[in-house]
LOZA-534715 format. One line per 10 residues: number of its first residue (from 1); for each residue x, y, z of C-alpha. Coordinates in steps of 0.02 Angstrom, whole numbers, plus 32768, in hexadecimal, padded with zeros to 4 digits. Layout:
<nodes>
NUM	X/Y/Z | ...
</nodes>
This chain:
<nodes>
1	5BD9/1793/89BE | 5BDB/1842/897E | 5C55/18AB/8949 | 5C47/1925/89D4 | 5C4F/188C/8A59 | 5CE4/183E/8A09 | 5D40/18F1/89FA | 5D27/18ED/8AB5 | 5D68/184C/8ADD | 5E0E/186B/8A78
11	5E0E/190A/8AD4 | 5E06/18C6/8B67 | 5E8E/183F/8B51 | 5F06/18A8/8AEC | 5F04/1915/8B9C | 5F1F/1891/8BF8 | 5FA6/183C/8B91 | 5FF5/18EC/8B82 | 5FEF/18FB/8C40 | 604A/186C/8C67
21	60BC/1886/8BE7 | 60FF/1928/8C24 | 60F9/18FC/8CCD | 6113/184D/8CE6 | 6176/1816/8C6E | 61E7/18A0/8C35 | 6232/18C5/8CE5 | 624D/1818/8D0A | 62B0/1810/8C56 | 631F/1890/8C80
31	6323/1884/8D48 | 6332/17C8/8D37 | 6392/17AA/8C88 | 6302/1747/8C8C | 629F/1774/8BC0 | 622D/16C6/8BBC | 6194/1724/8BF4 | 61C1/17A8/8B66 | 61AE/1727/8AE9 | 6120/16DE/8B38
41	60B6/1768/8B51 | 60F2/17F0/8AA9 | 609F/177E/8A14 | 5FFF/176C/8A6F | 5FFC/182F/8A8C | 602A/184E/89E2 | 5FA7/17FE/899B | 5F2F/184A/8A15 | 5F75/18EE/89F3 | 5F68/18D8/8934
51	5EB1/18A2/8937 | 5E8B/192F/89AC | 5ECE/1998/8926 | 5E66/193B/88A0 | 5DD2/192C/88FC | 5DC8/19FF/8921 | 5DDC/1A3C/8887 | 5D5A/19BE/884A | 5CE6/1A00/88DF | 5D19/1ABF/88A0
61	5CB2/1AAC/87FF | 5C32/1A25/8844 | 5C03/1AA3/88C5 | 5C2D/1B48/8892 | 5CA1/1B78/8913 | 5CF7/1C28/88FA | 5DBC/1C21/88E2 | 5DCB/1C5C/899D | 5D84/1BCC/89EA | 5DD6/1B56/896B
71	5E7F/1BBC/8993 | 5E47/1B8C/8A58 | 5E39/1AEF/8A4B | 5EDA/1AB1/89D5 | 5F3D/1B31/8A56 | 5ED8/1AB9/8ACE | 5F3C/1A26/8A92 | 5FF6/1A69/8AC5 | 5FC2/1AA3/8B6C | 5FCA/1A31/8BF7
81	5F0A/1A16/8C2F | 5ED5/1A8B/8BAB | 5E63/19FC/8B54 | 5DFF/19FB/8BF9 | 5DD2/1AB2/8BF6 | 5DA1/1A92/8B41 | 5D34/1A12/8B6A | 5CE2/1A77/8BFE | 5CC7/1B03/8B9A | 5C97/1AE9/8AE3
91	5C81/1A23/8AE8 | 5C10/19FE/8B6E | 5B5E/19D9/8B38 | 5B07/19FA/8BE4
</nodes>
């Protein structure tokens, strides 16, 4: 698997782990007292989140992106379904 493809696949699962994290399992922690999703679900994302991290600025020199789409897509990363406009618009291959 490339670099590019695996990029896209954390991508893709960091969103979605991020997703449900905000809002799944954080208003069920506080409207339910209830924080076992919390746990369940925030080590997973942070992993996720750090290779996302890891992975971009590796794919910043690999493929000579300019600092404004590097600064897109690690802004990508705190914004709730901001890693699937990244992948629609400077990931996808065809």
């Amino acid at each position: 698997m490339d670099l590019l493809k695996l990029f896209r696949v954390v991508a893709f699962f960091e969103g979605i782990s991020y997703i449900l994290l905000l809002f799944i399992a954080t208003p069920i922690k506080y409207l339910k007292d209830d924080p076992q999703y919390v746990k369940l679900l925030g080590m997973p994302h942070g992993l996720l989140f750090v290779a996302y991290i890891i992975l971009a600025l590796i794919l910043y020199k690999k493929l000579n992106w300019s600092d404004t789409i590097l600064k897109h897509v690690l802004l990508a990363s705190i914004i709730p379904f901001g890693t699937f406009y990244i992948d629609r618009k400077y990931l996808k291959t065809s």
